[in-house]
N, C-alpha and C positions, 0 to 999 in steps of 0.2 A: 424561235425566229429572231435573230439579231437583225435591230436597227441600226441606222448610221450612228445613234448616241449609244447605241448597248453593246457592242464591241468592245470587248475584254474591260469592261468595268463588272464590279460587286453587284450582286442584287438590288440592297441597299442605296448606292449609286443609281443605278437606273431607276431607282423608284424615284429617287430625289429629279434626277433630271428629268422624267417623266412632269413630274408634279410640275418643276417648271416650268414645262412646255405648256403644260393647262394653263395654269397662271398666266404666262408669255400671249397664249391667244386669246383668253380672256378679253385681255386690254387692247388688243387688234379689233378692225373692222372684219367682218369676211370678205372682204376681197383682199385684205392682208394676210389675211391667216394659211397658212400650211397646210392645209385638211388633211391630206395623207400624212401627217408626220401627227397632228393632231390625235388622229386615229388609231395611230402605233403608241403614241401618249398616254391615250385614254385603254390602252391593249393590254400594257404594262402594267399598268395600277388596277385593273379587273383581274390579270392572272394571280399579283402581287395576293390581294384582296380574297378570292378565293382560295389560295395554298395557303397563307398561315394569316392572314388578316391584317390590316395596316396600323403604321403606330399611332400610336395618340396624336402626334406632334402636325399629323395631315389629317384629322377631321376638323378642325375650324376651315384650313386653307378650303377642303373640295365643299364643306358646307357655304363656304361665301361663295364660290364659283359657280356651284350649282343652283344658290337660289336668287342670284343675280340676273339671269335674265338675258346672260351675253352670249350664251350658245341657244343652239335649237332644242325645243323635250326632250328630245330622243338623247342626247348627250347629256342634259340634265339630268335625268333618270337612269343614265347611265351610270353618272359617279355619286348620285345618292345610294345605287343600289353595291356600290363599291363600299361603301361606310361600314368593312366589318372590324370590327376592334382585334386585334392582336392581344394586347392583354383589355384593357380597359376604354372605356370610353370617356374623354373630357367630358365637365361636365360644362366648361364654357362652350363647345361645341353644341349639345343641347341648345343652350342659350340663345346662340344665335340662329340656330334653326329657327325656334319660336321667334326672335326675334323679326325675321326675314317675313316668317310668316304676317305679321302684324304689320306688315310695309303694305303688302300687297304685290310686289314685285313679283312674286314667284309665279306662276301660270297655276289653277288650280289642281291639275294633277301634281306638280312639283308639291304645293302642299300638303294633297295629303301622300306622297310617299313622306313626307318629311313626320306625316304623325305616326302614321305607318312606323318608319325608320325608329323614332323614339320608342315606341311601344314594346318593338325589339327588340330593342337594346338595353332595354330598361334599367335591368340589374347589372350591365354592366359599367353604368356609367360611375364616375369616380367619386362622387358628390352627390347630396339630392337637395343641400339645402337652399340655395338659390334657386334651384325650380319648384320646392315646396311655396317659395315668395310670389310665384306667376301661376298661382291658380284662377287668378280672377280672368286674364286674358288665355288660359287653356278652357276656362268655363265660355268666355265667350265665345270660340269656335264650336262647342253644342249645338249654337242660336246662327252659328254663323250661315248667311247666305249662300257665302261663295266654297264652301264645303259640303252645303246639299246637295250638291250634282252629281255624289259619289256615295252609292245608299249604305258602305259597311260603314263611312268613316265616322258619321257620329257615332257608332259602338266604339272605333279604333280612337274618339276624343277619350269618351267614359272610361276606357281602360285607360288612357294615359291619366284620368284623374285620379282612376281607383289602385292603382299600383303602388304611389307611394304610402297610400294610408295599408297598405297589407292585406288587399283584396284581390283573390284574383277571380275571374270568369272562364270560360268556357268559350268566347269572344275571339281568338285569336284564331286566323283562318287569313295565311299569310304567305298560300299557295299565291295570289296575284301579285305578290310582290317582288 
């Protein structure tokens, strides 16, 4: 289905202008925002996402958008669940996932896809040594409050702790995801 912005451009192309259109409403109120164009936006980068996976260079970008707080869940968990690596995965993109997480900003579902999402991803991410340095704040989503409300995720913490040490479980059950 070509949109007003996908007309005889590259793939590649609409991905990019896709992304800027997230980004673009992002920074909008909603009653500025495009919603139907938003949603052709968000349409592109899911098709994008599924056929061969996105590059590197847009998982920081939808991981700030999504765990920002400026669309509804449903769009949120929309472009978390877009985060498939093409080749590889930043490992600053990780980062700021946890990072986000440690705000509070996110809604607790956004959270835990975002542990969910790492758990994932795990092996492919590009780097592990800066998130080997953030075990103390992956330990404390364990204990964390605002992560009980969801009975698999403290197993989906425990595997994100156990993966980088070369353990794996049994634990991975990511039909919900």
């Amino acid at each position: 289905m070509a949109t007003p912005r996908s007309k005889g451009k590259s793939g590649t192309s609409r991905l990019q202008d896709a992304l800027k259109g997230v980004i673009t409403a992002a920074g909008q109120t909603s009653r500025q925002r495009n919603s139907v164009q938003l949603s052709l936006d968000i349409q592109i980068i899911e098709t994008q996402a599924k056929e061969s996976g996105l590059p590197e260079n847009f998982f920081s970008k939808i991981v700030d958008v999504a765990a920002s707080k400026k669309f509804a869940e449903t769009v949120s968990s929309k472009l978390i669940k877009c985060l498939i690596p093409e080749t590889v995965v930043p490992q600053d993109a990780v980062l700021k996932a946890i990072s986000w997480m440690c705000t509070n900003i996110p809604s607790v579902n956004t959270q835990a896809l975002l542990i969910r999402w790492i758990n994932l991803v795990f092996d492919y991410i590009d780097g592990k040594d800066k998130i080997h340095a953030l075990y103390g704040i992956i330990f404390y989503f364990l204990d964390s409050s605002v992560l009980d409300f969801f009975s698999e995720c403290p197993m989906s913490v425990t595997c994100c702790i156990n993966l980088p040490r070369g353990r794996m479980f049994a634990c991975f059950e990511f039909d919900t995801f």
